[in-house]
C-alpha positions as CSV (number, residue, x, y, z in Angstrom):
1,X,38.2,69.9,15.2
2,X,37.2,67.4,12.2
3,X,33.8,65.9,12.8
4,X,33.9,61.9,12.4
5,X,32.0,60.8,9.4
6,X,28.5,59.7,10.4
7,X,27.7,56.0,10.4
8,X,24.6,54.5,9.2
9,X,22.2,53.2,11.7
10,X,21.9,49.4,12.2
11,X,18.5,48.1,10.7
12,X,16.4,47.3,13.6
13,X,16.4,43.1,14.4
14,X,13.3,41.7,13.7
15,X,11.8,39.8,16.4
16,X,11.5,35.8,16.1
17,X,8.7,34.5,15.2
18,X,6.5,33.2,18.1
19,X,4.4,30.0,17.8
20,X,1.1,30.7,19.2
21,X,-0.3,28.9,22.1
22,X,-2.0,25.6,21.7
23,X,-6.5,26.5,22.4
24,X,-6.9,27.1,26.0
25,X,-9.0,23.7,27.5
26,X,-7.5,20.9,25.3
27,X,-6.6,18.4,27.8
28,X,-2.7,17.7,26.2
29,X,0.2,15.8,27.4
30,X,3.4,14.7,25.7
31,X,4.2,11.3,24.7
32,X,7.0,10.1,22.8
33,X,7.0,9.1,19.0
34,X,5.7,6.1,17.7
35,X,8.8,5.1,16.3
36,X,12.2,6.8,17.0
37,X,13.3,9.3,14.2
38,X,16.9,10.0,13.4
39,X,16.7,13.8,13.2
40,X,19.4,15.8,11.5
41,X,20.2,19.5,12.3
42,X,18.1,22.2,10.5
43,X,14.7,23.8,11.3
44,X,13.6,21.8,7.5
45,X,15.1,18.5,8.8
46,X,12.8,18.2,12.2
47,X,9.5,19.3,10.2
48,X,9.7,16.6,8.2
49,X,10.7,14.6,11.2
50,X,7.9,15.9,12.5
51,X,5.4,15.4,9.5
52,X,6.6,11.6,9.4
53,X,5.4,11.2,13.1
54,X,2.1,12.1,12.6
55,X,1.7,9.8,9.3
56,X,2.5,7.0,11.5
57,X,0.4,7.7,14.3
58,X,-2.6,6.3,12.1
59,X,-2.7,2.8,13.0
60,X,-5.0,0.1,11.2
61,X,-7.7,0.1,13.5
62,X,-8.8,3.9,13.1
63,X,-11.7,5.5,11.9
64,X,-11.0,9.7,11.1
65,X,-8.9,10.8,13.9
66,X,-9.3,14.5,15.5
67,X,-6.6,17.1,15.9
68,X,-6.1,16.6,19.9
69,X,-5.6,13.2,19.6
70,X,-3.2,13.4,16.9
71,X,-0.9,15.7,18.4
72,X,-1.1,13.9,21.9
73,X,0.1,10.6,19.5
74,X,2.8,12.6,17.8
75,X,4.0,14.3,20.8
76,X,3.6,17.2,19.6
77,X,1.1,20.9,20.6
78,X,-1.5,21.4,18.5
79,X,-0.7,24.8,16.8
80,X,2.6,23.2,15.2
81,X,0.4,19.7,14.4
82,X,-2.5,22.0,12.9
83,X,0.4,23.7,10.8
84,X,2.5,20.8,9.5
85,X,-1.6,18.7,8.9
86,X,-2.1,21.9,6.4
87,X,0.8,20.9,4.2
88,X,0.4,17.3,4.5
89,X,-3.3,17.7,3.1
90,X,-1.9,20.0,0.5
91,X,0.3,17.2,-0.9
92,X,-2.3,14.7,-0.1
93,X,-0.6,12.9,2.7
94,X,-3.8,13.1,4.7
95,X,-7.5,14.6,3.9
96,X,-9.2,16.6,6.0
97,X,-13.0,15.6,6.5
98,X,-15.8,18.2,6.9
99,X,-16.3,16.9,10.4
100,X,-12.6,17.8,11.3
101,X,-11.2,14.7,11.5
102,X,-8.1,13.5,9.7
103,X,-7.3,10.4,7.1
104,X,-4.6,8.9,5.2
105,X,-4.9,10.8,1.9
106,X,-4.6,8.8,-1.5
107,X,-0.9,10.3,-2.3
108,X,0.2,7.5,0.2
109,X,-1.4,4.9,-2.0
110,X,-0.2,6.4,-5.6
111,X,3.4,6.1,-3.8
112,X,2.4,2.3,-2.1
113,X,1.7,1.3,-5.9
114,X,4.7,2.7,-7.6
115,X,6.6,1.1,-4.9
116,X,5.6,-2.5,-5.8
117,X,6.0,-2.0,-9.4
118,X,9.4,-0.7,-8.8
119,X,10.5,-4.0,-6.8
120,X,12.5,-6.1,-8.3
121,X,13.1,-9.8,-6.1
122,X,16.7,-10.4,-7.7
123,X,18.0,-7.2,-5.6
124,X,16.6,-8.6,-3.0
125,X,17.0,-12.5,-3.0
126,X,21.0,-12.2,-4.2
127,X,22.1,-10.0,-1.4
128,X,20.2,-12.3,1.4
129,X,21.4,-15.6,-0.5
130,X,25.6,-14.5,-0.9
131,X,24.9,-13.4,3.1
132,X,23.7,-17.0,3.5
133,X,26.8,-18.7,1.7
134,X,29.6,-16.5,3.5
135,X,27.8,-17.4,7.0
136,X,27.2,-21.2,6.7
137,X,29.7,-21.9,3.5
138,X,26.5,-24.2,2.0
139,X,24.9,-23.7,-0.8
140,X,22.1,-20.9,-0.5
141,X,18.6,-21.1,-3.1
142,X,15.3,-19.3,-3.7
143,X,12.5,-21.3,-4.9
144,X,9.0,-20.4,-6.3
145,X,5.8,-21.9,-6.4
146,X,4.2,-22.9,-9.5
147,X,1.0,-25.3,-9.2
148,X,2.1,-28.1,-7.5
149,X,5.5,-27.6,-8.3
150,X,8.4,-25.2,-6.8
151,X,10.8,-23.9,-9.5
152,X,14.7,-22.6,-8.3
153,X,14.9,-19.5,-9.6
154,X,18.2,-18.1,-7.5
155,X,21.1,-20.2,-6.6
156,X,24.6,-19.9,-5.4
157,X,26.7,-23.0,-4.5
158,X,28.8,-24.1,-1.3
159,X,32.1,-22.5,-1.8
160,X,33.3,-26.4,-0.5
161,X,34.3,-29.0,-2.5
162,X,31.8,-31.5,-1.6
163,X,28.4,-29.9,-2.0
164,X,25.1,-30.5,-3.3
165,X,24.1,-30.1,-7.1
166,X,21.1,-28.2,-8.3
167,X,20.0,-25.8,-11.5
168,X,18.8,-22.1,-11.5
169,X,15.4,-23.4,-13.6
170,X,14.3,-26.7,-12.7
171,X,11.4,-27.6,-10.7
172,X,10.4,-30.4,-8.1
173,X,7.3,-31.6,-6.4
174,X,5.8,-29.4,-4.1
175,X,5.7,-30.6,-0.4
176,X,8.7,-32.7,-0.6
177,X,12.0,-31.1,1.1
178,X,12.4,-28.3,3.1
179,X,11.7,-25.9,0.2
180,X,8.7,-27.4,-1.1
181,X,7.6,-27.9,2.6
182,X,8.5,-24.2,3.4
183,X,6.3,-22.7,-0.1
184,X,2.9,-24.4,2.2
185,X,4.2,-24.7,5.9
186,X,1.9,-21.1,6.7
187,X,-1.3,-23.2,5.5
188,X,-0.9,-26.6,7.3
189,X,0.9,-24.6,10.5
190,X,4.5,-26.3,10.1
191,X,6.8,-24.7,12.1
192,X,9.1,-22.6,11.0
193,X,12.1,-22.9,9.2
194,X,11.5,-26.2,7.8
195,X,14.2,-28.4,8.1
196,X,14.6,-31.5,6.4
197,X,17.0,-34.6,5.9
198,X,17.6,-36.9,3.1
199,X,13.5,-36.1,2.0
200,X,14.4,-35.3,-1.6
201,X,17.5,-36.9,-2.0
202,X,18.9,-39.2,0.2
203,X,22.3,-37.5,1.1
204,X,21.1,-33.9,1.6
205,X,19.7,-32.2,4.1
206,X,18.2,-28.3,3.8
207,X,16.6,-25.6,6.1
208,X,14.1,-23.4,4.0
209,X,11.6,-20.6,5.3
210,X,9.3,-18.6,3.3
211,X,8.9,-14.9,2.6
212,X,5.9,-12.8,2.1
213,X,5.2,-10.1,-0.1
214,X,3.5,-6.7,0.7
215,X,0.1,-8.0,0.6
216,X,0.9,-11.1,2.9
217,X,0.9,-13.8,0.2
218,X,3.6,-16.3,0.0
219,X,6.3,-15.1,-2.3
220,X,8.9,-17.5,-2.5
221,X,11.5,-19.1,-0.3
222,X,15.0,-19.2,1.1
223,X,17.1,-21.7,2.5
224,X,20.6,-23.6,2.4
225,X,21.4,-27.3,1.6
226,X,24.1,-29.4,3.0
227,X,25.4,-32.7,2.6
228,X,23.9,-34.7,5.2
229,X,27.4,-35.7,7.0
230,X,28.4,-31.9,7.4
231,X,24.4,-31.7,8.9
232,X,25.1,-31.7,12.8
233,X,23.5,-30.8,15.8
234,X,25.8,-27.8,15.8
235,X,25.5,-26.8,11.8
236,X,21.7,-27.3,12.4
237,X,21.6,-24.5,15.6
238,X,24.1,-22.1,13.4
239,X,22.0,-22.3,10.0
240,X,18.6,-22.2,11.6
241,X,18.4,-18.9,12.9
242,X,20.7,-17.3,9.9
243,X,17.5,-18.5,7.5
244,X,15.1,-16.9,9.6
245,X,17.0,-14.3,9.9
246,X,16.9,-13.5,6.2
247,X,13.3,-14.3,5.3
248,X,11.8,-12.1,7.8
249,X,14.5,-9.2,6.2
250,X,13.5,-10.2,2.6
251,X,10.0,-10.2,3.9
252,X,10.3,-6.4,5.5
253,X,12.3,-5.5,2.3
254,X,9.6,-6.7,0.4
255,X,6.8,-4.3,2.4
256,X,5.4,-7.6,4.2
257,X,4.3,-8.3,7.9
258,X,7.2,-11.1,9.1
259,X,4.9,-12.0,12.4
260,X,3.6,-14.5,10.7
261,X,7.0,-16.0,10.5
262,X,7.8,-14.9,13.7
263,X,4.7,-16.8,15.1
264,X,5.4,-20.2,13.6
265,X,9.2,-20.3,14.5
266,X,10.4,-22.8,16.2
């Protein structure tokens, strides 16, 4: 009788890998995020998920914060927050003090810099003022302050026949209109937007609001004008809340805090 040819044995599995228990005593429960995170499928994919959760559970008000609490504000055990800590400190995410307690580390601010010197306002300010045109069909600007002045450095006109005239480049008074009422309405407490009617010239009206920059400071502002007899009750309540709208965007956009703008709306 022929034998059968002998097979090779299969290679033994190897086991999974067990996460070891979090220390016995540590008071923990689970909590959800801070902030919803869109995970993706993948083991890499969650970690970093993961990693970005426990960045953002250092809030302002913190001193160094300990490994229990950080892990009972990420949701997450301590064994896997000790773990994913380890290579955030590597990369300088966080620092570790000899105390134990954890920091923001000073790769967060290297990145905070290069993203302000990257930031350019036109690819910012066009997008916002062409979604400002198509929604009201008025004429959409961006002004800056200079002194006493506000200079329009954006501009896109009414797609309607009968519209207001303005230049990308030429300055006004400050305080006058709703843009140069809008540049200082944060220090006097105007609320917000500004609206105004026939202040700069007699037959337009305009609804302005500023926007703030990453280190809370006025950094321009947006707005629509209209010819005051297309300036109803009804165009007032559409065009209102579209310029708000789209400062407090340019404002997040921009890495700035839009309660402020929040607080003073009307």
């Amino acid at each position: 009788m022929a034998k059968q040819p002998r097979r090779a044995p299969k290679p033994a599995a190897e086991p999974a890998p067990e996460e070891a228990p979090a220390p016995s005593g540590a008071p923990l429960r689970a909590v959800p995020p801070l902030a919803p995170v869109g995970g993706l499928p993948g083991d890499g994919v969650r970690a970093v998920d993961r990693a970005l959760v426990l960045l953002r559970a250092f809030r302002e008000e913190d001193g160094p914060l300990g490994l229990t609490e950080l892990s009972r504000r990420a949701g997450l055990n301590m064994t896997t927050a000790l773990r994913l800590l380890g290579t955030l400190e590597g990369h300088g995410f966080v620092k570790r003090l000899p105390s134990g307690g954890y920091l923001l580390g000073p790769t967060l601010l290297l990145l905070g810099d290069l993203f302000r010197r990257s930031l350019r306002l036109e690819h910012h300010v066009m997008p916002a003022l062409e979604r400002l045109r198509a929604e009201s069909r008025e004429s959409a600007a961006f002004f800056v302050r200079e002194g006493d002045q506000r200079r329009c450095v954006f501009r896109l006109d009414s797609p309607q026949l009968v519209r207001d005239v303005a230049h990308v480049g030429e300055a006004q008074p400050l305080g006058r209109g709703a843009h140069g009422r809008s540049l200082i309405a944060l220090e006097i407490g105007e609320a917000l937007p500004v609206v105004s009617r026939g202040e700069r010239l007699p037959q337009i009206a305009a609804i302005a609001c500023p926007v703030l920059d990453a280190d809370g400071k006025v950094a321009g502002s947006i707005g629509i004008s209209v010819p005051l007899y297309r300036f109803t009750p009804e165009t007032e309540a559409i065009c209102v809340p579209l310029v708000l709208r789209e400062a407090m965007a340019m404002t997040r956009d921009l890495g700035g805090d839009p309660a402020p703008l929040e607080r003073a709306a009307r």
